[in-house]
N, CA and C of each residue as an Amber inpcrd file, in Angstrom:
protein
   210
 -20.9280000  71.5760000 122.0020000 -20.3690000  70.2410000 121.9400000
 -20.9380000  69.4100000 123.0950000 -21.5200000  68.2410000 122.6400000
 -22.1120000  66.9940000 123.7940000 -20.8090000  66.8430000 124.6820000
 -21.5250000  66.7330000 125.6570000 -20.2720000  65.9290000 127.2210000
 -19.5600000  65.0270000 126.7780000 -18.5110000  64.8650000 127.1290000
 -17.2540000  63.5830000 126.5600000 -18.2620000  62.2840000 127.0540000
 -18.0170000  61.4320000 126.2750000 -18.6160000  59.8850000 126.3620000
 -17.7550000  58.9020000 127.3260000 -16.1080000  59.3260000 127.1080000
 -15.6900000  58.6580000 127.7610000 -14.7980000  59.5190000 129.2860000
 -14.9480000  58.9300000 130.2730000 -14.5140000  59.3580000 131.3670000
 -13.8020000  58.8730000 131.8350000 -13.0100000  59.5230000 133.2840000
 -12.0870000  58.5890000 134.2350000 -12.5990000  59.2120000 135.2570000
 -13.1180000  58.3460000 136.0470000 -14.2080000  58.8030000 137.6440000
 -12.6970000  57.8150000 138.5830000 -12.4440000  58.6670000 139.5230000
 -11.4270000  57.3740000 140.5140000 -12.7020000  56.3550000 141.6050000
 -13.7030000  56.8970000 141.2920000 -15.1710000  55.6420000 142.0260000
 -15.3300000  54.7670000 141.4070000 -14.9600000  55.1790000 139.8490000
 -15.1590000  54.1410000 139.2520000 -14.5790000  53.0560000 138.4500000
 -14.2090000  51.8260000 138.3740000 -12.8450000  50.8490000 137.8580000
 -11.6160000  51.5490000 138.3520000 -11.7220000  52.1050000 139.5680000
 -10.3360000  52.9210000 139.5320000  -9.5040000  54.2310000 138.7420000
 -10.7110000  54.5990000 138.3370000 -10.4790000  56.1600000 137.0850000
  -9.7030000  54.9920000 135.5650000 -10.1610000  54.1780000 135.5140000
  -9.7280000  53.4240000 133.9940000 -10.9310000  54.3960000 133.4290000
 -10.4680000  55.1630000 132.2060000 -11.5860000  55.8150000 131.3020000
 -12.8760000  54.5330000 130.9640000 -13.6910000  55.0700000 130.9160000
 -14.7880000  54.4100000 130.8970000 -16.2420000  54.8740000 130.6470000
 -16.8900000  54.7740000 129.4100000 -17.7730000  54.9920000 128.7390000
 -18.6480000  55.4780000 129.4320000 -19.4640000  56.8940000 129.7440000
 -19.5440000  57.1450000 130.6370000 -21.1540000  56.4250000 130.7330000
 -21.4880000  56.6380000 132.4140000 -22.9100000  55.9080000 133.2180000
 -22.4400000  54.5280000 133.0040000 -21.1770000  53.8470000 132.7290000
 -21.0070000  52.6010000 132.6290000 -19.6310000  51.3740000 133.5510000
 -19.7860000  50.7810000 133.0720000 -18.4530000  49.8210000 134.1490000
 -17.4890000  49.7740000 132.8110000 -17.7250000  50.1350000 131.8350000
 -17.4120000  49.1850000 130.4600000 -16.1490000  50.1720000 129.8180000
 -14.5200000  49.8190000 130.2040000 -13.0500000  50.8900000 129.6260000
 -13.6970000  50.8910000 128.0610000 -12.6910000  52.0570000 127.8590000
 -12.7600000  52.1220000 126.4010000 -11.4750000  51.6990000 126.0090000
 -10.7740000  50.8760000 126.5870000  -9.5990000  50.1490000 126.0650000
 -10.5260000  48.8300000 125.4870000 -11.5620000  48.2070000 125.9920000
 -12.2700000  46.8280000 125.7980000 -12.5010000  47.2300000 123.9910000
 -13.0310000  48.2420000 123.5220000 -13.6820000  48.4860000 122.1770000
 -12.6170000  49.0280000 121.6710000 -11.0050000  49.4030000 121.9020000
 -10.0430000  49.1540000 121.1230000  -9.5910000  47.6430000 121.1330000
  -9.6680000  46.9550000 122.3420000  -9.1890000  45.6920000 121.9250000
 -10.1330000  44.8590000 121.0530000 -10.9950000  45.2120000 121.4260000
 -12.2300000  44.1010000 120.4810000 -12.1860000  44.5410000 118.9640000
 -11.5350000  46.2050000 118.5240000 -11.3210000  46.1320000 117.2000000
 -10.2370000  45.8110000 116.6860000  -8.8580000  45.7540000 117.3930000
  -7.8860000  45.1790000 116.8650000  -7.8500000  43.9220000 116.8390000
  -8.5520000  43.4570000 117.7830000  -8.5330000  41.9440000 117.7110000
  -9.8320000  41.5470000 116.3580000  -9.9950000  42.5600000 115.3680000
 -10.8790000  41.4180000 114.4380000 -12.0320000  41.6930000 114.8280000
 -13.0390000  41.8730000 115.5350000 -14.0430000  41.7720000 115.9620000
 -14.7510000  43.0290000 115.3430000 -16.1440000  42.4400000 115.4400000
 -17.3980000  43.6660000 114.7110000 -17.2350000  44.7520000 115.8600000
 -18.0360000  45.5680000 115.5170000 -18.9110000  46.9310000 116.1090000
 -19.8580000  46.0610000 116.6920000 -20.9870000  45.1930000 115.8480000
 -21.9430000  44.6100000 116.3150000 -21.3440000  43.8140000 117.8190000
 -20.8540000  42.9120000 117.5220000 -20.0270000  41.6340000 118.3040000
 -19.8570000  42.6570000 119.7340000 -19.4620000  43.8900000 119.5750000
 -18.7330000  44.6300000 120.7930000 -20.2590000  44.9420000 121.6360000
 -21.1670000  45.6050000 120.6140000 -22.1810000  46.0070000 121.0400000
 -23.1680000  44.8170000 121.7850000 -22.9880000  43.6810000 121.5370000
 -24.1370000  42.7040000 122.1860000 -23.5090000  42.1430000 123.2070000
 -21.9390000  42.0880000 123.3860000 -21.3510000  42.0380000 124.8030000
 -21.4560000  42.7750000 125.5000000 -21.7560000  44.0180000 125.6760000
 -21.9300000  45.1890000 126.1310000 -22.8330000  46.1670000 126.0060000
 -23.9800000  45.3830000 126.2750000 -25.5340000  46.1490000 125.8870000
 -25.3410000  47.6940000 127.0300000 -24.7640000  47.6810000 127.9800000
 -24.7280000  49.3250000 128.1840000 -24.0310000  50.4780000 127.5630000
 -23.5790000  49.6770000 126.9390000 -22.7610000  51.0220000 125.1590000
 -23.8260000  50.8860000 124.0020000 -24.0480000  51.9760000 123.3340000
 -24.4770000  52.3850000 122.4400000 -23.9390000  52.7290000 121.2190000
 -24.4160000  52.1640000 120.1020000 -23.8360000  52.2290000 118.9820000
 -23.4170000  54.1370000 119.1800000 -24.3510000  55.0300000 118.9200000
 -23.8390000  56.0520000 119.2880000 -22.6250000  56.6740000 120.3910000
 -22.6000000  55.9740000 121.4210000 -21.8920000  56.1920000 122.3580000
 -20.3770000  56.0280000 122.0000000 -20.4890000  54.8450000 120.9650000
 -18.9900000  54.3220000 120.4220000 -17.9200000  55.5300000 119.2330000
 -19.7200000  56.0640000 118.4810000 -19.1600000  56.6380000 117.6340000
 -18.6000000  57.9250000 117.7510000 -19.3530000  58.4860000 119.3440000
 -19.2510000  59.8320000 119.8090000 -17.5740000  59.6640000 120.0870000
 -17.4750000  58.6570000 120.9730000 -15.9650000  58.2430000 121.8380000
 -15.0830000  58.3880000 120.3250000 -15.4780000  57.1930000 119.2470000
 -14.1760000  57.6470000 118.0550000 -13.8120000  58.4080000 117.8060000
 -14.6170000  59.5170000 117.9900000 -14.8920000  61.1330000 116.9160000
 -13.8710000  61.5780000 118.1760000 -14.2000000  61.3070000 119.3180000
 -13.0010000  62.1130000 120.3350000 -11.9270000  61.9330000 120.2470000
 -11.6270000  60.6000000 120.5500000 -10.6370000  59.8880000 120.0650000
  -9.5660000  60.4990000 119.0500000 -10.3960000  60.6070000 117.5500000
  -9.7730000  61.0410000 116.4370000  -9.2930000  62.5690000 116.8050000
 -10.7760000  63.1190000 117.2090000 -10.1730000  64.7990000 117.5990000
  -8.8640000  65.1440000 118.2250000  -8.6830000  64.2070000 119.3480000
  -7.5340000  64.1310000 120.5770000  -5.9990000  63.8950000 119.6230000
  -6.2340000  62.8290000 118.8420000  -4.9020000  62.8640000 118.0610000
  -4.5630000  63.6200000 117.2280000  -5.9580000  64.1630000 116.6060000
  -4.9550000  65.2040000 115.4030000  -4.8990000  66.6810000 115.9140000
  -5.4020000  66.7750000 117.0500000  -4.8120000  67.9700000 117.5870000
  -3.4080000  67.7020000 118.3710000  -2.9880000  66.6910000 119.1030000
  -2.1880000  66.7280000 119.1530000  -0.9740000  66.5360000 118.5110000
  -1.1290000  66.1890000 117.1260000   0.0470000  65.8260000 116.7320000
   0.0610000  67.2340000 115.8540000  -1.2030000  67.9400000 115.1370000
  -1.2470000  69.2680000 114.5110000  -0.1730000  70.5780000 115.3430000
């Protein structure tokens, strides 16, 4: 299994999880999808995320909840 995408470094934003090698939370690309907004739209505000990078983080994301609620 690839290294988690998203991290919490306390050097970095204060340990806010954060996409990793980046400044950029992964709360920003939940808000930018609840609020309506593309994948694209997220991605050209934030040229240091990677379309991949986003999809790796969902897939965790998803993993994290259905194990915990399993």
């Amino acid at each position: 299994m690839a290294s988690p995408v998203v991290v919490a470094d306390p050097e970095v934003m204060n340990g806010t999880p954060c996409f990793r090698g980046t400044r950029v939370p992964f709360q920003n690309l939940i808000d930018y999808l609840e609020g309506g907004h593309s994948l694209p739209e997220f991605l050209r505000q934030f040229p240091s995320v990677t379309r991949e990078m986003v999809v790796q983080a969902l897939e965790e994301a998803k993993d994290s909840l259905i194990a915990r609620i399993a």
